[in-house]
N, C-alpha and C positions, 0 to 999 in steps of 0.2 A: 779902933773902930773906924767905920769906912764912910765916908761922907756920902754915899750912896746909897742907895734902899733899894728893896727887891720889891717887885708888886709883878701879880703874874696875870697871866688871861685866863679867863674862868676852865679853859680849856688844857691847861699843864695838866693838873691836876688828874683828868681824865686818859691824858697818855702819860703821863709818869706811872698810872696800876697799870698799862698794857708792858710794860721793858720788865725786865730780869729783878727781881729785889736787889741784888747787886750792883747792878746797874742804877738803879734808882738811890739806892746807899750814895753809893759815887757825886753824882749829879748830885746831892745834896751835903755830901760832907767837903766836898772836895773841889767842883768846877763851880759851884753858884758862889764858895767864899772868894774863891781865888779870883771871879769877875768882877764881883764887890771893891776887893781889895786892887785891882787894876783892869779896869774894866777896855784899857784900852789891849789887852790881848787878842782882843777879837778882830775882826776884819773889816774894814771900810767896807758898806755895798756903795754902790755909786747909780746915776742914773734916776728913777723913780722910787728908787728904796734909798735914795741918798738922806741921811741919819741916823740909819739903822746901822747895825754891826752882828756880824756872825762870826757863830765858834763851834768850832766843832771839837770832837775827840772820838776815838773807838775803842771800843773796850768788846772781846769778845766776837763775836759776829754783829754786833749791835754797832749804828753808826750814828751817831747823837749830834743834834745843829739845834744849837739856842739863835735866835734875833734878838737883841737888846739894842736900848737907846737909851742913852746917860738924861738924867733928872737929876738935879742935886737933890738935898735934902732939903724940907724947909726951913728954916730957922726960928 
């Protein structure tokens, strides 16, 4: 189990029904464990987004970019 937690913007939700079911399968069985579980895959931003981090993947004609920022869990 991954000492980090997923919490989203009320707005994922609303573009995850716009992408391919497939695509949305994906992002959910595949790229949100794999962040969890090493969250540091993603990319430093720097600058005024410094503590954010992006990741991308493509699948398809589809070109997918999560922002995440590590939170541990509470205890």
């Amino acid at each position: 189990m991954s000492e980090f937690a997923d919490e989203y913007h009320p707005r994922v939700k609303r573009d995850l029904r716009k992408i391919d079911k497939s695509v949305e399968s994906e992002v959910k069985d595949i790229h949100i464990p794999r962040i969890l579980h090493d969250p540091y895959v993603a990319d430093d931003l720097s600058g005024d987004l410094a503590g954010i981090s992006s990741y991308h993947f493509k699948k398809e004609k589809h070109s997918i970019e999560f922002h995440t920022s590590l939170m541990r869990k509470k205890r």
